[in-house]
C-alpha positions, -999 to 999 in steps of 0.1 A, spaced: 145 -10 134 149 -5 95 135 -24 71 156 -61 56 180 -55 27 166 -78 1 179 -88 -34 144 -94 -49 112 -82 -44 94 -46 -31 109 -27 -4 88 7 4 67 30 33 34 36 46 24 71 56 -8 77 71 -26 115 64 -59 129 82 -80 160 78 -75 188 60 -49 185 36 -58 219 14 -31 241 8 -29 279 18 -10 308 25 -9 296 63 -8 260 63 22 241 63 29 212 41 16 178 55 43 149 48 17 126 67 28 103 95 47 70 93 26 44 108 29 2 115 4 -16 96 3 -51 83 3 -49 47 -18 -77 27 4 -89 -9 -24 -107 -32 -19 -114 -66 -29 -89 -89 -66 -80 -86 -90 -57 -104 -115 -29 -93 -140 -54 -108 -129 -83 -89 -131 -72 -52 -158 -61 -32 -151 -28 -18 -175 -8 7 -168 32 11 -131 37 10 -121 -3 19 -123 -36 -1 -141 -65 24 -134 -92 -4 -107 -96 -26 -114 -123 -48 -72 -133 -53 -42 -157 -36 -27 -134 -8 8 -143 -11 18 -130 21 13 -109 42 40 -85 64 45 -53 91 60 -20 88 83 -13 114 77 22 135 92 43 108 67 26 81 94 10 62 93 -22 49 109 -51 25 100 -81 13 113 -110 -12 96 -121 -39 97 -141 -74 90 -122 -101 57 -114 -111 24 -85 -104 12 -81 -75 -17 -61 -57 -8 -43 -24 -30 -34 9 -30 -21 41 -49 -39 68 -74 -11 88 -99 -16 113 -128 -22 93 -109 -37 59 -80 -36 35 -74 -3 19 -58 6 -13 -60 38 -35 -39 33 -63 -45 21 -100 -38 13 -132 -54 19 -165 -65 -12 -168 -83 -10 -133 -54 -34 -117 -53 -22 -75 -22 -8 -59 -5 -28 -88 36 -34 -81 57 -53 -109 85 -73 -94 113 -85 -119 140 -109 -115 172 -98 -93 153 -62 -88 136 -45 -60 111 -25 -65 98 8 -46 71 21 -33 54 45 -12 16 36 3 -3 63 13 -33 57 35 -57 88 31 -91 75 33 -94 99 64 -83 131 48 -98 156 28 -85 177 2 
């Protein structure tokens, strides 16, 4: 299953990575795993906003717009209007997001009118580097 072509909106993958991620002359490059997760679309939110514990956010004080799955591959696509928006994944114990912006915006993804826009979620909250 791939991913819907969309005119408008964010279109991207989710990669999950775990453990040791140091590089050496002996290890091999980890490209992570592609994983299915439901992935959580608020309005744009700040660090100081939402309640995070540890490495995931419990609260986040924002409209979730929607909310959609990955397919096996970790691909996804999704239409909609224009306008910033705050992207997590939903784990076991809370949402996750590890991306930001300098003005403390989470996992923030601009969406403008007739584009699509990219991205690429990794979920490392598990790995060490």
């Amino acid at each position: 299953m791939q991913a819907q072509k969309i005119e408008q909106g964010i279109t991207g993958t989710v990669r999950w990575y775990e453990g040791n991620m140091m590089p050496g002359p002996d290890t091999k490059t980890n490209e992570g795993q592609a994983v299915e997760r439901e992935i959580h679309i608020y309005e744009l939110v700040t660090m100081q906003a939402a309640h995070r514990e540890g490495e995931l956010y419990k609260d986040v004080p924002s409209k979730l717009v929607t909310t959609i799955m990955t397919d096996r591959s970790g691909n996804f696509s999704v239409s909609l209007p224009p306008g910033r928006y705050s992207l997590f994944t939903k784990e076991e114990d809370g949402l996750f997001a590890n991306t930001f912006d300098g003005e403390g915006n989470i996992n923030p993804v601009t969406v403008k009118e007739g584009k699509v826009t990219e991205v690429k979620i990794n979920i490392n909250y598990k790995a060490y580097y």
